[in-house]
N, C-alpha and C positions, 0 to 999 in steps of 0.2 A: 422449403422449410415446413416442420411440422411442430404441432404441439402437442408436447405429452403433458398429460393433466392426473396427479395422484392427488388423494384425500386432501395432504397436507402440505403442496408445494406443486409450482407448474414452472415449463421450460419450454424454450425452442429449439428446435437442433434443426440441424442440416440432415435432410434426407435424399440417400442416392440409388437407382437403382443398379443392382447389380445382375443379376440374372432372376429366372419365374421364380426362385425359392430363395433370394439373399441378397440383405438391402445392407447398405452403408449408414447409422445413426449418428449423428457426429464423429466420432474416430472409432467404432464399433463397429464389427459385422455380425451381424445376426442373419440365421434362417428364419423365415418368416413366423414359424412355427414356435422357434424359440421366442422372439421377439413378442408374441400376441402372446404364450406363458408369463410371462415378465410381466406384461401389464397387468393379466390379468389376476397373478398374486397379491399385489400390488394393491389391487383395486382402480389400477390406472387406467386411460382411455388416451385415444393418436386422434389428430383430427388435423389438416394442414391448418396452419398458425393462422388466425383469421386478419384483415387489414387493419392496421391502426389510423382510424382517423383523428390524428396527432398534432401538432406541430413542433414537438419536442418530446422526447423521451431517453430513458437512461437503463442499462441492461449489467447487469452481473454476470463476469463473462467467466464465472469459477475462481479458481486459485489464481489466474490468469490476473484481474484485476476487471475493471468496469470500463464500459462505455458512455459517452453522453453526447446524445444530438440532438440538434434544434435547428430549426428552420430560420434563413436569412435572405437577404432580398434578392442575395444570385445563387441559393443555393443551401448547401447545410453546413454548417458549423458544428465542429465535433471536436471530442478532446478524449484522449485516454486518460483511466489512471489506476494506477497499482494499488493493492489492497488495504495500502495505507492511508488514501487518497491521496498520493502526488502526483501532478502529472507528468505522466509519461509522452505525449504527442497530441499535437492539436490543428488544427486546422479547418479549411473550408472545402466542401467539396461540389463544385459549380457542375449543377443538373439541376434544373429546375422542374426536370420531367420526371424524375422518379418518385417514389414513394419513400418515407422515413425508413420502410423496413429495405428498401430494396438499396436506398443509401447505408443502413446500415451495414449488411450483408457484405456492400462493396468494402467499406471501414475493414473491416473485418478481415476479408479477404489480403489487400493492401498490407494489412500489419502483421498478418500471420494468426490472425485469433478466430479462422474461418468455423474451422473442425471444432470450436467449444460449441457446449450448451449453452443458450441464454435464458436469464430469465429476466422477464424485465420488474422493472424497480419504480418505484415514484419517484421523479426528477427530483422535485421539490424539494422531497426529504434529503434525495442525496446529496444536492447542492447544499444544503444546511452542513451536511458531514464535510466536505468538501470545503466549505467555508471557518467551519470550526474549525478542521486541521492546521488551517489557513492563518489563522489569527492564534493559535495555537503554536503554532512554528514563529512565527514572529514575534510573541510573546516571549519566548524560549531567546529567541536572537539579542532580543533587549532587553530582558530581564537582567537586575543586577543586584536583588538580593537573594543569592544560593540558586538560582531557576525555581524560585515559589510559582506554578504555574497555578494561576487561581481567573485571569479575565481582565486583571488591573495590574498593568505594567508599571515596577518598580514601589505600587501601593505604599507609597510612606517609608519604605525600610530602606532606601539611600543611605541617610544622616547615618544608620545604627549601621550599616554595613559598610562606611566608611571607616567607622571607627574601630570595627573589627580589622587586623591584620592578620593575612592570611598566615598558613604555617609556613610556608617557603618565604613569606617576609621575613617572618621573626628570626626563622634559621640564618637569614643573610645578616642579621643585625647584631642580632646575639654576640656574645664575645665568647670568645673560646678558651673554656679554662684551661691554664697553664698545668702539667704534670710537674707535683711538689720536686723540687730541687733536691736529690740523692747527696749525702756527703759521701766525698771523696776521701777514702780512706788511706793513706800510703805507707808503706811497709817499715819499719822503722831498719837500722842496720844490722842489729842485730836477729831479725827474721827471716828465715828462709824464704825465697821467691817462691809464689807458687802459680801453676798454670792450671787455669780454672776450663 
């Protein structure tokens, strides 16, 4: 794993060697030549990913969605989740010998999200997004006047939204006006029949 570091944002990526002039960057091939151009427009710098001395951390893994592991008494505990914060997959992953990043990497592997860039993110923060989502979705599920999503479920407006009936109520209640009754005309005897 390496890190690539520009002015205004940093990443990991998966670095492979290919042959003396052309490395694999996460799902890119570069010549070497090209690759050190790239940075250096940039203003960027490569350096392998230094260790994290951790015991929990959370990584942005692109469009993909995010990571988040933590350490646990047999092991690391980890969870995906999609862009939205939901989770996607979660679990434990018992090795007490490896390191957060080298758990990670394995995550990674395992789910198909080898070949992204990471960057990593403050847990903290994200679990807060992850939590909001959280209590936001459930909000959403219990809420019962119109989905006012505000942080206070149902907030007072029951009573007033009881006493509203919806439109598919009233249509069902409603009485259906009658089309005005036509006189029937009939032809006296002296009229010729006619066909209309």
């Amino acid at each position: 794993m390496i890190q690539v570091t520009y002015p205004d944002r940093s990443f990991a990526a998966k670095c492979e060697y290919v042959d003396d002039y052309h490395l694999k960057v996460a799902n890119e091939l570069f010549h070497i030549c090209q690759f050190a151009e790239i940075l250096e427009r940039g203003g960027g710098s490569c350096q392998p990913e230094p260790i994290l001395e951790l015991d929990r951390a959370a990584w942005d893994m692109g469009h993909r969605g995010f990571l988040a592991v933590q350490s646990s008494e047999f092991g690391w505990d980890y969870t995906f989740y999609d862009k939205e914060f939901h989770e996607l997959d979660g679990g434990q992953l018992d090795d007490l010998e490896i390191s957060l990043q080298e758990a990670r990497n394995a995550l990674a592997a395992d789910f198909g999200w080898s070949r992204r860039s990471m960057t990593l993110i403050s847990y903290d923060d994200f679990m807060e997004k992850v939590e909001g989502n959280y209590l936001r979705s459930a909000e959403m599920a219990m809420e019962d006047d119109y989905g006012m999503i505000d942080g206070i479920i149902n907030n007072g407006k029951k009573q007033e939204s009881e006493e509203r009936q919806s439109v598919l109520e009233q249509l069902r209640t409603a009485e259906v006006p009658q089309p005005p009754e036509l006189p029937v005309r009939t032809p006296s005897r002296d009229e010729p029949e006619r066909c209309w």
